[in-house]
N, C-alpha and C positions, 0 to 999 in steps of 0.2 A: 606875157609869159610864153614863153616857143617851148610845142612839145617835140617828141621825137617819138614816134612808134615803131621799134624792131619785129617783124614778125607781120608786118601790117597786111600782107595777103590774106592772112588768113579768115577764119571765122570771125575769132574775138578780135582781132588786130583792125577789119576792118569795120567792127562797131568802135570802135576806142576813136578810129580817128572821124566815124560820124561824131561821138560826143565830145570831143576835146577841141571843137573850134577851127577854125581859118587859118590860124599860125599854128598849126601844125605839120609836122614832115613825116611821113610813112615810109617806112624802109621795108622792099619785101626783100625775098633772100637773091631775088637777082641784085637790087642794088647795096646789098652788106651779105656778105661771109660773117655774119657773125664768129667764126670758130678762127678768124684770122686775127691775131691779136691787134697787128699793124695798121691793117684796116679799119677795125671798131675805132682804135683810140684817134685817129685821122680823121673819121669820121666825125667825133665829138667836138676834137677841136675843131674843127669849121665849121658845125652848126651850133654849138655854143649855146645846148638848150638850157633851159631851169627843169626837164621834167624830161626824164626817158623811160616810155611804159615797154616793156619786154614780152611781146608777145613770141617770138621765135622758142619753137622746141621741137625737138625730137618726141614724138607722140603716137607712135608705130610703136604699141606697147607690148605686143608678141616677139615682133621683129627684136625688139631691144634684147631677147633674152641669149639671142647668140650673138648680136650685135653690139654688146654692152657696150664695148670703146667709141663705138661712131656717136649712138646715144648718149654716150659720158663727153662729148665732145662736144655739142649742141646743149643738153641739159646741165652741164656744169661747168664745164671749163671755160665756154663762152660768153656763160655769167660772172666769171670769178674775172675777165676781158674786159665786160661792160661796168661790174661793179669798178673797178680796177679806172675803168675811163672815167669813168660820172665823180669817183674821186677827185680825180684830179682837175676837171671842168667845174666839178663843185656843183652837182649838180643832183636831183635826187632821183631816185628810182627805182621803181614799181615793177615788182619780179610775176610774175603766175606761174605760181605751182599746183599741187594736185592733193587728192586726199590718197594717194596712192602711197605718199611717206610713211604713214598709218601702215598696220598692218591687217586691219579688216576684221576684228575680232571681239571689236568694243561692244556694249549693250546698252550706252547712253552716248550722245555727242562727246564726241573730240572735243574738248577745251584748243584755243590756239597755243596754249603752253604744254598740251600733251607729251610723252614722249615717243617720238617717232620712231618706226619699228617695218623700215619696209620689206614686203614681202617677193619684190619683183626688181629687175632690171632699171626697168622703168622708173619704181620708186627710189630704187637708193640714186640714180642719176640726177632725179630731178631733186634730192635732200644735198648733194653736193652744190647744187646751186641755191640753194635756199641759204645753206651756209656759209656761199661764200658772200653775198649781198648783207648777211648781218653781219659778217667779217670786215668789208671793209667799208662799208657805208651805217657806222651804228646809229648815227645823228640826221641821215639821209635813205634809209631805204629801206622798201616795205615790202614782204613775202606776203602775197593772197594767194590764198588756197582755193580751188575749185572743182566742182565737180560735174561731170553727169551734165557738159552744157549738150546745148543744140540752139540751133539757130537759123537763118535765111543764108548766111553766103559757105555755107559747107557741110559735108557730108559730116551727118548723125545720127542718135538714134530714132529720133522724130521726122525726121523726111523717109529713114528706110520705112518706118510703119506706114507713110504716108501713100508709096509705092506698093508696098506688099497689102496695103486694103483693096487697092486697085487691081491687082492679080492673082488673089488667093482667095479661095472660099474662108480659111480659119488660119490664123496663125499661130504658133505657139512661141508663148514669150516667158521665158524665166522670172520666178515669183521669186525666191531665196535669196535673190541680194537685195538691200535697201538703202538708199540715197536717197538724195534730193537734186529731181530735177531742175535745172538749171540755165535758165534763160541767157544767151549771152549776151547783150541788150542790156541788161540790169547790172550785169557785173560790169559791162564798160562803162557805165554809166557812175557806179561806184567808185570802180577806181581811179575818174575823173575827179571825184570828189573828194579821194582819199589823201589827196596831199594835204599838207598843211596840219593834221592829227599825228597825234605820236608815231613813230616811227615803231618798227615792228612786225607782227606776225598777225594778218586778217585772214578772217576766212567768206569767202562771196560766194555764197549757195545763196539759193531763195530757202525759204520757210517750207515746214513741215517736210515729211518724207512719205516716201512709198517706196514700193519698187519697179521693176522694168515691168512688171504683167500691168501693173495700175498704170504707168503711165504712159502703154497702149490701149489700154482699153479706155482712159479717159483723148486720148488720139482718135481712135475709134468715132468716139461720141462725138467731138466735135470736127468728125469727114460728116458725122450723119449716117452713120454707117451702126452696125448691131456691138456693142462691146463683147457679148456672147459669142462672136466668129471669133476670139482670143482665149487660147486655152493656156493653160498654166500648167507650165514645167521646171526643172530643176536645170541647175548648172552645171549639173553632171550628164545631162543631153549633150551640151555643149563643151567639152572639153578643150582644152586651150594652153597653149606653151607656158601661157604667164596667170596662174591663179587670179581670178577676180578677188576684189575685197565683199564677205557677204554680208558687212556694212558701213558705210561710206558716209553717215551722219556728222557734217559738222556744227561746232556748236559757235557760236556768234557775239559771247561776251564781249568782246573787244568796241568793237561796232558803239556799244553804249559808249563804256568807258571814254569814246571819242567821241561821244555828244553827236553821234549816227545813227540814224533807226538800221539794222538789219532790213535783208531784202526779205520783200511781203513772197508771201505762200507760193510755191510752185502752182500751186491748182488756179491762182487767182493771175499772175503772169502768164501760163500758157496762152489760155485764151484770145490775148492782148496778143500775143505774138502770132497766132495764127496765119491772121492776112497776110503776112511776110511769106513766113512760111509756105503758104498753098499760091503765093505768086511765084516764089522762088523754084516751085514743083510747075508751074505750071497749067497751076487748077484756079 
């Protein structure tokens, strides 16, 4: 089975192509214009995969709010390219989206069959590509949702705390939104595994939630460092072009339905991911 990873510079792009094997091809955006219609489908036909995971997006979620078109340009229309090509190569394909379609309002987990209600630039761009993958791929292609990653090969919120323990007496980190931190490691790993289950709409968070203050100060704890130097503030310290969601919970039924265990605990992945992480910084 030959994969193809679009996006593969990236964080998640370059866990996907650690877990998805040897016959794999990694595309970063020097080698595909994703947003070039000609290009993708040229692309496909000569590598003639069974499996293309889409890690390429526009993810500059401020920027998108005056930028909408460039961002609708990478988040959608270059999905609506790829679906559009994997059609016709016959091929299937694993989109990553965000919890950001959501509008941030809920008081229990998003179901994957939720109704989406974005609040930002960012999210209705990235609901245009979610829609155009179950548009034209219904028998071939999977929308996973994610959130809140961080990882070892790019900037996030776990390496910035990793830095800021090293040169600040106390940090203050936002307590009033809540997600689920998110290993990207686990969701590459996932969505290696995700083919071959119904086609559809996944959601790849790890387990349980907290928010941004917990899960510095559990950062904190495992530099060795006092959790106490993190002080707890609101989201109205930090004002910002594109509203945050103040909560980003999703829920993980699907996962069974396709005879998957859902991903274990954020609290119980961090740790495991650490060493990456404090290599990747440097420590």
């Amino acid at each position: 089975m030959t994969w193809v990873v679009t996006g593969a510079g990236g964080m998640l792009g370059r866990d996907v192509l650690r877990c998805a094997g040897d016959d794999t091809v990694g595309l970063t955006r020097r080698d595909l214009d994703v947003t070039d219609r000609g290009a993708v489908l040229a692309a496909l036909r000569a590598l003639r995969p069974s499996v293309v995971v889409n890690c390429a997006a526009w993810t500059a979620v401020d920027d998108a709010e005056t930028r909408e078109a460039d961002a609708l340009a990478v988040n959608g229309t270059a999905v609506r390219y790829l679906a559009e090509a994997c059609a016709e190569v016959r091929c299937a394909l694993v989109h990553v989206s965000t919890d950001y379609v959501f509008d941030g309002h809920a008081r229990v987990p998003y179901a994957e069959c939720a109704v989406p209600g974005p609040r930002t630039a960012y999210g209705r761009t990235k609901l245009v590509g979610e829609r155009a993958v179950l548009e034209a791929l219904p028998e071939r292609g999977y929308v996973v949702r994610t959130a809140w990653l961080y990882g070892a090969g790019g900037g996030n919120f776990v390496r910035t705390i990793m830095r800021l323990e090293a040169s600040r007496d106390a940090v203050d980190v936002v307590a009033d939104e809540r997600g689920q931190p998110t290993w990207s490691a686990d969701v590459a790993g996932r969505l290696v595994r995700l083919v071959g289950a119904p086609p559809g709409i996944y959601h790849a968070t790890n387990g349980g939630d907290g928010t941004w203050y917990d899960l510095a100060r559990e950062t904190f704890r495992l530099l060795g460092a006092d959790p106490a130097r993190v002080r707890p503030t609101t989201s109205a310290s930090y004002p910002r072009p594109a509203p945050r969601p103040a909560y980003s919970v999703l829920g993980h039924a699907r996962w069974r339905e396709a005879d998957l265990p859902p991903l274990r605990d954020w609290r119980e992945a961090l740790p495991e991911a650490f060493p990456a992480l404090r290599a990747a910084a440097g420590g």
